[in-house]
FIRO-873159 format. One record per residue: residue in three letters; x, y, z of N, C-alpha, C in turn. Coordinates in nm, 2 decimals. Example, Ala and Ser with C-alpha at 12.3 -4.5 7.8 and 13.67 -1.06 7.14 Angstrom:
NODE resn n_east n_north   n_up ca_east ca_north  ca_up c_east c_north   c_up
NODE  ALA   1.32   -0.57   0.78    1.23    -0.45   0.78   1.32   -0.33   0.78
NODE  SER   1.28   -0.22   0.71    1.37    -0.11   0.71   1.29    0.00   0.79
//
This chain:
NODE resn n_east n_north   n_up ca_east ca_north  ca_up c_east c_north   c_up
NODE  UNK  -1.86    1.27  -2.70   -1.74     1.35  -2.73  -1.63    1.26  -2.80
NODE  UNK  -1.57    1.31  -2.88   -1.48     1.24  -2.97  -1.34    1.32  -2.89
NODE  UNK  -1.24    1.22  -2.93   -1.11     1.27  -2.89  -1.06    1.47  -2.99
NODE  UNK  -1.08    1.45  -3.09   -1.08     1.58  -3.14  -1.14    1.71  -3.04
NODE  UNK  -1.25    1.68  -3.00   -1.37     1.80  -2.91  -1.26    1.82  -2.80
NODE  UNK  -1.18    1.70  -2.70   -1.12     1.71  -2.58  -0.98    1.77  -2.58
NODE  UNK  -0.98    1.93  -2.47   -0.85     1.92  -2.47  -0.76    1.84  -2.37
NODE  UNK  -0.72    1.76  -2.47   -0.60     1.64  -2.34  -0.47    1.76  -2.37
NODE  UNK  -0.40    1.71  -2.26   -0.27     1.73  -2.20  -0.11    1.65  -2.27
NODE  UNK  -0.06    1.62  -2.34    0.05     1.54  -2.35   0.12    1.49  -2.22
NODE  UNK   0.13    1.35  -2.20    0.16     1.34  -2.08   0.33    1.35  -2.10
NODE  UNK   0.42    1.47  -2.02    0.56     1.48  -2.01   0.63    1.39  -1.88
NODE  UNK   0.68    1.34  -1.86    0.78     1.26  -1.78   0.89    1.38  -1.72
NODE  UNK   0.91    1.50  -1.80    1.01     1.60  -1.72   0.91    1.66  -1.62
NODE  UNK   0.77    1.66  -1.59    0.68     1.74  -1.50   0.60    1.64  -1.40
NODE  UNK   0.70    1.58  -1.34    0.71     1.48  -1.25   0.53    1.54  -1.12
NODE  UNK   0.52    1.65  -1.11    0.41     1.71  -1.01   0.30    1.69  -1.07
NODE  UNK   0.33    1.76  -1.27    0.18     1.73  -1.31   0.13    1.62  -1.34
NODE  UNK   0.19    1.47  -1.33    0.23     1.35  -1.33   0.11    1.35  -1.20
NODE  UNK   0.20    1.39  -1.11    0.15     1.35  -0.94   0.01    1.38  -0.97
NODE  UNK  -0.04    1.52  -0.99   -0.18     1.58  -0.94  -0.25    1.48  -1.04
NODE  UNK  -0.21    1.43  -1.17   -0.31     1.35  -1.25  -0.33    1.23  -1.18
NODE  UNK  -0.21    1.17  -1.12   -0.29     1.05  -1.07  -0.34    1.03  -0.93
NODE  UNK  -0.34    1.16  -0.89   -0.42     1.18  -0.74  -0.55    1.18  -0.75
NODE  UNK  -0.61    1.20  -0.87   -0.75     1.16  -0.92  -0.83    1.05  -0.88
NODE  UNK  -0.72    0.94  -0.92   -0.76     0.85  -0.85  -0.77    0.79  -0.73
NODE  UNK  -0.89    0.77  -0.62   -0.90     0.76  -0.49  -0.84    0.62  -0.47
NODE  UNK  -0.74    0.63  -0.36   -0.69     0.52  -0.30  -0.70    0.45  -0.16
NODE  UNK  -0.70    0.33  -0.13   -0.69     0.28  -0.01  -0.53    0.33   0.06
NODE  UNK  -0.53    0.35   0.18   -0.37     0.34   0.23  -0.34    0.20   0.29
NODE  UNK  -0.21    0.16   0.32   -0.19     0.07   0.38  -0.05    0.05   0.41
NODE  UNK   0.02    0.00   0.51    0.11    -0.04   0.57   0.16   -0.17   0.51
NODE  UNK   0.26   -0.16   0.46    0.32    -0.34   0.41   0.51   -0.34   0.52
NODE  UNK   0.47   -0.47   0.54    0.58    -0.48   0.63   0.60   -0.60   0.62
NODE  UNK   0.74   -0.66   0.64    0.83    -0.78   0.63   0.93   -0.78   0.73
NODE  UNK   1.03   -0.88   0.74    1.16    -0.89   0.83   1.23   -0.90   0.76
NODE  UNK   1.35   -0.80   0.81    1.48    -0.75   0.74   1.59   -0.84   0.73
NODE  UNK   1.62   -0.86   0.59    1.75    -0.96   0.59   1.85   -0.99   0.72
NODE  UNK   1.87   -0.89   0.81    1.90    -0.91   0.89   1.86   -0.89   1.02
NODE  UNK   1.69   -0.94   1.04    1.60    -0.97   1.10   1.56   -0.87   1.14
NODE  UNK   1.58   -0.74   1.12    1.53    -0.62   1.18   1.34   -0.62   1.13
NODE  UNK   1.28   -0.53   1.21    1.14    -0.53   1.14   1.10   -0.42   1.04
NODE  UNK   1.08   -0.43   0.94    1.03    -0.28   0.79   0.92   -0.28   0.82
NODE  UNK   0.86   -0.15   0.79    0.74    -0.11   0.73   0.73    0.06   0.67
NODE  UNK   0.66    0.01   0.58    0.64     0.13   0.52   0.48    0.18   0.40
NODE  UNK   0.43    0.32   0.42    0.35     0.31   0.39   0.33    0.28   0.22
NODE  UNK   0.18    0.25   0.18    0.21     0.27   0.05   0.06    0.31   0.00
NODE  UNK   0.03    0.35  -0.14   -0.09     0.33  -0.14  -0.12    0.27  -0.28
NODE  UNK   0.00    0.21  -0.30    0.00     0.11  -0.49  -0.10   -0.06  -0.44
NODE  UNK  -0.21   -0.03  -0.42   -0.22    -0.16  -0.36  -0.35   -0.20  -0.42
NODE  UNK  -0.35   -0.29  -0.49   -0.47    -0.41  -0.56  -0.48   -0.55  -0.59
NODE  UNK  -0.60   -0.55  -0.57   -0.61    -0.71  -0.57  -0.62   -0.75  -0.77
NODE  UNK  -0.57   -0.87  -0.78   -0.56    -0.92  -0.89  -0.60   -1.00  -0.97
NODE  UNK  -0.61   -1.14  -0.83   -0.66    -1.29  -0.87  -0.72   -1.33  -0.75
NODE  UNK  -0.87   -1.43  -0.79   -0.91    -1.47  -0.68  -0.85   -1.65  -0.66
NODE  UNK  -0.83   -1.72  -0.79   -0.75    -1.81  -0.83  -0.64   -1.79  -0.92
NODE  UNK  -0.54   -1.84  -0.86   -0.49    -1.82  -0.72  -0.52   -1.65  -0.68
NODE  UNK  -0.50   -1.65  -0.52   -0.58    -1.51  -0.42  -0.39   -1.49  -0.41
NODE  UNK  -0.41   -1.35  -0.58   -0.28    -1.29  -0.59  -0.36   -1.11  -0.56
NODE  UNK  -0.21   -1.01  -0.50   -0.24    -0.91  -0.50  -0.12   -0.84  -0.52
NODE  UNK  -0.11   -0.71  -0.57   -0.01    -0.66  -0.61   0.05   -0.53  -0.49
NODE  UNK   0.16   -0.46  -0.51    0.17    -0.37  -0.45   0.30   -0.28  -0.54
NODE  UNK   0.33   -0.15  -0.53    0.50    -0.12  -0.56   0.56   -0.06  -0.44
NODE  UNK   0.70   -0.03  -0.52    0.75     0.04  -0.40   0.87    0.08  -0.54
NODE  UNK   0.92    0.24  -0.47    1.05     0.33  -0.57   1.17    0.23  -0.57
NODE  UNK   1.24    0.21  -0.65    1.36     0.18  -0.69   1.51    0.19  -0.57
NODE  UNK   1.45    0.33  -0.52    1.55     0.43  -0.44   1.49    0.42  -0.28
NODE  UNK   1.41    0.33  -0.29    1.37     0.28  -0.16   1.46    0.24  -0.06
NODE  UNK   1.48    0.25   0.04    1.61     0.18   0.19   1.55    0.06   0.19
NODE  UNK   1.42    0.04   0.15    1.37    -0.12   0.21   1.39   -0.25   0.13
NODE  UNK   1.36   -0.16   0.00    1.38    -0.25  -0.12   1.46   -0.35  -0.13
NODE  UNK   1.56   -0.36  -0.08    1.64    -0.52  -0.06   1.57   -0.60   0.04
NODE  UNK   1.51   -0.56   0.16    1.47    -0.63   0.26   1.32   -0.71   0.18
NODE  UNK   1.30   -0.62   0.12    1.14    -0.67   0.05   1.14   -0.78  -0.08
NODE  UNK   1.29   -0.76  -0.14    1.28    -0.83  -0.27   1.33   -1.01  -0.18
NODE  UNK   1.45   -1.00  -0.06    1.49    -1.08  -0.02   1.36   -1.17   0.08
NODE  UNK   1.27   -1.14   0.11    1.20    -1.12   0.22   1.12   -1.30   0.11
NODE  UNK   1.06   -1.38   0.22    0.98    -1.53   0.14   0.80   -1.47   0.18
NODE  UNK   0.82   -1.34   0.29    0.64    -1.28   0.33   0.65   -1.15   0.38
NODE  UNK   0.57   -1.11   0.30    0.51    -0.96   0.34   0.34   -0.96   0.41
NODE  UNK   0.33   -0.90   0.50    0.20    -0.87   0.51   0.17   -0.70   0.46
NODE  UNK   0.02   -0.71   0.42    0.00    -0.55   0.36  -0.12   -0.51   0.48
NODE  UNK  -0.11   -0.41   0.55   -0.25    -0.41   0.63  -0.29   -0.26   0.62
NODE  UNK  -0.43   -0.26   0.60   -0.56    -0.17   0.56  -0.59   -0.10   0.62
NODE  UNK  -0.54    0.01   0.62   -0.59     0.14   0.75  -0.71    0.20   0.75
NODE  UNK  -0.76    0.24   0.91   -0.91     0.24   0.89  -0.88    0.41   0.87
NODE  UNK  -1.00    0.42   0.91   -1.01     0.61   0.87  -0.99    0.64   0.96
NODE  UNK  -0.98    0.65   1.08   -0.91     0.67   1.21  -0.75    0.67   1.21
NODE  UNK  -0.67    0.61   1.14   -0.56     0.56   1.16  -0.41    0.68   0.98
NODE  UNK  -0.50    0.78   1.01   -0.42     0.87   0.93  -0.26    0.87   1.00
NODE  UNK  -0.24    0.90   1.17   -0.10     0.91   1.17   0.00    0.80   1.18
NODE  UNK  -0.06    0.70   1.18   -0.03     0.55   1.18   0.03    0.55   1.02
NODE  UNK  -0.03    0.61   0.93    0.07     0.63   0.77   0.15    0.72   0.77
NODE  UNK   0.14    0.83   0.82    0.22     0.92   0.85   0.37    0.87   0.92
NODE  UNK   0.32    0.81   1.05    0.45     0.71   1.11   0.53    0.64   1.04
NODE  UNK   0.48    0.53   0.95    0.54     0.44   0.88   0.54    0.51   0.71
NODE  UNK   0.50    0.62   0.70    0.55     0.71   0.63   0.71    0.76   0.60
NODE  UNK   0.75    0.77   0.76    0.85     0.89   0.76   0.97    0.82   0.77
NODE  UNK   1.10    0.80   0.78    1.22     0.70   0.82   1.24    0.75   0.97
NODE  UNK   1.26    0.62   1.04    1.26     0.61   1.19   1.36    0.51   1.19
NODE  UNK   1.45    0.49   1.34    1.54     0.42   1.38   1.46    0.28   1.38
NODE  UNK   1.33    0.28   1.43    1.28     0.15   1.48   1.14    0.19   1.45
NODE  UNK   1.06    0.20   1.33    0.95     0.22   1.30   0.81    0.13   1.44
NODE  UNK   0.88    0.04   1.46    0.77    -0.01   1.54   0.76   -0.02   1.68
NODE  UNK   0.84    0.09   1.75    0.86     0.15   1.89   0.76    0.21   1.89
NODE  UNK   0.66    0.15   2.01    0.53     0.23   2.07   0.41    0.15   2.01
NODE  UNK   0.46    0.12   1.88    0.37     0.02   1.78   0.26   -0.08   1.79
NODE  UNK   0.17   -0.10   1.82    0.12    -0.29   1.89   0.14   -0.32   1.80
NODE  UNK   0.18   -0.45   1.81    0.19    -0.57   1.67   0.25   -0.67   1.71
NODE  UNK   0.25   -0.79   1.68    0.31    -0.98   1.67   0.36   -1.01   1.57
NODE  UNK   0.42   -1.13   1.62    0.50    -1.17   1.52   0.42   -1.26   1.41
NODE  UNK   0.42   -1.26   1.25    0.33    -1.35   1.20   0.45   -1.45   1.15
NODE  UNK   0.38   -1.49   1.01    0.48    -1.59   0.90   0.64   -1.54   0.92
NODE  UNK   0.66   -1.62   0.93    0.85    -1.60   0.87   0.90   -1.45   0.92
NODE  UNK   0.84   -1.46   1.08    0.84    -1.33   1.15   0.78   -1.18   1.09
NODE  UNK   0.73   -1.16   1.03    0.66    -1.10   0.95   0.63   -1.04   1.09
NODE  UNK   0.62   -0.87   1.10    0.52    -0.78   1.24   0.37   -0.79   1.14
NODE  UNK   0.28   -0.79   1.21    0.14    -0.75   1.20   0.14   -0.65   1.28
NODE  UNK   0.03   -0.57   1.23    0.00    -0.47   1.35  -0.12   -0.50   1.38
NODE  UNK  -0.16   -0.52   1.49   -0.26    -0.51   1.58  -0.39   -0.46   1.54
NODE  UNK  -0.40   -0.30   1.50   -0.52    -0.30   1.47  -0.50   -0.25   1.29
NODE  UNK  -0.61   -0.29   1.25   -0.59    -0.29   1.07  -0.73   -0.28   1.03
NODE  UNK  -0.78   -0.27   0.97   -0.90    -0.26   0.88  -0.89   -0.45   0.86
NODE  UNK  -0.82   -0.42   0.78   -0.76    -0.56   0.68  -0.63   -0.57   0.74
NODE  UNK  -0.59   -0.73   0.71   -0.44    -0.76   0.70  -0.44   -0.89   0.64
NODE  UNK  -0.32   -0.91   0.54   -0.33    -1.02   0.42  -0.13   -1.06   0.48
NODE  UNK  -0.17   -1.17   0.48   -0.03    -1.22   0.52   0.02   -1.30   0.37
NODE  UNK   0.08   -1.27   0.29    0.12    -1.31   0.16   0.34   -1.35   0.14
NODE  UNK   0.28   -1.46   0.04    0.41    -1.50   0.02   0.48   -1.38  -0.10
NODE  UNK   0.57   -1.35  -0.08    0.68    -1.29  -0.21   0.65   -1.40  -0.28
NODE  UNK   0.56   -1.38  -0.42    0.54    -1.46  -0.55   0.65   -1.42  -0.65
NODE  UNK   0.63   -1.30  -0.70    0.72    -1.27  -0.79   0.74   -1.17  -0.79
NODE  UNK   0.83   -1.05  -0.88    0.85    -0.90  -0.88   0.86   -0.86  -1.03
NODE  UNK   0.82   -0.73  -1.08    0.82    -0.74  -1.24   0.86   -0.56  -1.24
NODE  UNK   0.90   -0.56  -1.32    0.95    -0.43  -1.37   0.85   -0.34  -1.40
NODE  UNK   0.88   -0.22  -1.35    0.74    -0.11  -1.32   0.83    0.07  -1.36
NODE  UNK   0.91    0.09  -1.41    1.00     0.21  -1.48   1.09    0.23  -1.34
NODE  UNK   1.05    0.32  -1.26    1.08     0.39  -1.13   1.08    0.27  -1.02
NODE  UNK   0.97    0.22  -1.00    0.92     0.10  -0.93   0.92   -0.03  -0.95
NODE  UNK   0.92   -0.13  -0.87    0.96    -0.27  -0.89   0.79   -0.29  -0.83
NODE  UNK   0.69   -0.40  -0.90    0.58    -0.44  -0.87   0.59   -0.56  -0.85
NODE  UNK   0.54   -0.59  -0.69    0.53    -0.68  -0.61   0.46   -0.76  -0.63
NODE  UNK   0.43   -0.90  -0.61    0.34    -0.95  -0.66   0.31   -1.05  -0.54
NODE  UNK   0.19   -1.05  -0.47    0.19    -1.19  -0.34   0.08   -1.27  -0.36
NODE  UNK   0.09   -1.40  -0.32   -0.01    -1.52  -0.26  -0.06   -1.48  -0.15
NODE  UNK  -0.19   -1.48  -0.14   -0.26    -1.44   0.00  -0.24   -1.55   0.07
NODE  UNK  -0.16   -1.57   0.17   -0.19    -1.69   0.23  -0.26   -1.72   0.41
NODE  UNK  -0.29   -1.66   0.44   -0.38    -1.61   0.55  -0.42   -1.46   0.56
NODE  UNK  -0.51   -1.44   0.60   -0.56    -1.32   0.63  -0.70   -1.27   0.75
NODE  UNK  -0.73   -1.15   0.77   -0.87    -1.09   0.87  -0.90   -1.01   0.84
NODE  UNK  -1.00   -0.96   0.83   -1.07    -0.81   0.81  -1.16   -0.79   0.94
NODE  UNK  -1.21   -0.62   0.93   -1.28    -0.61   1.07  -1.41   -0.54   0.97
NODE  UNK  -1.43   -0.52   0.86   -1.53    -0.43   0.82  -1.56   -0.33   0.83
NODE  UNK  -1.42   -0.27   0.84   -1.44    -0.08   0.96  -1.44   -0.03   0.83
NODE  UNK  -1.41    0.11   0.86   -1.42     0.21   0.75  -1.30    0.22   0.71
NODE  UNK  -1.22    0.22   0.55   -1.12     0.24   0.57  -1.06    0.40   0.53
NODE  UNK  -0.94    0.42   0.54   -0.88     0.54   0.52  -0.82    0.56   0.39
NODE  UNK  -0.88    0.65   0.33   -0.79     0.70   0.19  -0.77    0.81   0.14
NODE  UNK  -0.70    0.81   0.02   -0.58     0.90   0.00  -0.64    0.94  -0.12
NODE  UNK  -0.67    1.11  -0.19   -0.71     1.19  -0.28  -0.70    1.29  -0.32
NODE  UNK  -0.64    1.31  -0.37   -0.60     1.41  -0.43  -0.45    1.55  -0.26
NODE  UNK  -0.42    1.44  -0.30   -0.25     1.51  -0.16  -0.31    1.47  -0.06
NODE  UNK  -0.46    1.42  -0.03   -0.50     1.47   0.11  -0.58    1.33   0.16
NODE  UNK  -0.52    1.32   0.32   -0.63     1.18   0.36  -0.80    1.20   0.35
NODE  UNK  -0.88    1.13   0.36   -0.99     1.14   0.30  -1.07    1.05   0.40
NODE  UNK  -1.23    1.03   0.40   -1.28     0.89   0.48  -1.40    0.91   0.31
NODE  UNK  -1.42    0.76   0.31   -1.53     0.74   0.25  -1.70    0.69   0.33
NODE  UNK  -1.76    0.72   0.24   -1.90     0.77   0.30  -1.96    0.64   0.17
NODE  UNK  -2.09    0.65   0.23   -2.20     0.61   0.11  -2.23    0.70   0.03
NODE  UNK  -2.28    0.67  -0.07   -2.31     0.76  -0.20  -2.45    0.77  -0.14
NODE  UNK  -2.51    0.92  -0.11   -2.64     0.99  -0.12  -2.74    0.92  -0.21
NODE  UNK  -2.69    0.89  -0.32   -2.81     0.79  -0.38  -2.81    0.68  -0.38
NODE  UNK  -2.77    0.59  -0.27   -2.78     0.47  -0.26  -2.82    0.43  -0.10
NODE  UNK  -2.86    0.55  -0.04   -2.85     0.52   0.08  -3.01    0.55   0.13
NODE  UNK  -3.11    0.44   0.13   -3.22     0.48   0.13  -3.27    0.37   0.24
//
């Protein structure tokens, strides 16, 4: 097919939803990134902007909105950890989803790097330095050094089209 045969769409910036549904296409991991707040409080919040980049140096990216409440704590912040939610753990994004007095009342989690919370249970968890931050329109893109981390090899949880999701093996690969 040649571009002529396809009907594309002009992508508009005033239709902020048809924006959304196009890039809900793409299936995502979810995950929790959390830091300590300039004034030591503990952040977290969900996201699902999250990729790996570099294995030399073990860089990974993440965003977060402009209009964010956390956004100072995160640009000010020397470590973020990002952790991997399994497929089990949909209200767990939901939670750190929503704005709360004390997101991590009821929470398990310890203290990591430069008091950084971990949570307890995670798919994944990457304890990373704030590397750098780069301009993304709406969003500021995060940029971290992996500098410790765990995985458990569980299933993880993801996000498709508006809706949580589990992933499976592909039918033809599974023999």
């Amino acid at each position: 097919m040649t571009m002529d045969t396809l009907e594309l769409i002009a992508a508009d910036p005033t239709n902020p939803r048809a924006l959304r549904n196009l890039l809900g296409q793409f299936a995502t991991g979810v995950t929790v990134i959390t830091t300590r707040g300039r004034d030591g409080r503990k952040v977290g919040m969900t996201a699902n902007s999250f990729s790996s980049v570099s294995l030399e140096p073990p860089l990974v990216l993440w965003s977060l909105a402009r209009q964010a409440p956390s956004l100072p704590d995160f640009l000010a912040a020397s470590h973020f950890a990002i952790h991997v939610l399994g497929s089990d753990q949909h209200q767990l994004s939901g939670h750190f989803a929503r704005p709360a007095e004390d997101k991590f009342a009821g929470i398990a989690h310890v203290e990591g790097t430069a008091g950084v919370p971990l949570l307890e249970e995670a798919v994944a968890t990457l304890i990373c330095r704030n590397h750098v931050q780069y301009e993304g329109g709406d969003h500021l893109i995060f940029l971290g050094e992996i500098e410790h981390y765990r995985h458990s090899g569980g299933e993880p949880l993801v996000f498709h089209a508006g809706q949580y999701r589990v992933a499976s093996a592909h039918p033809a690969l599974s023999a």
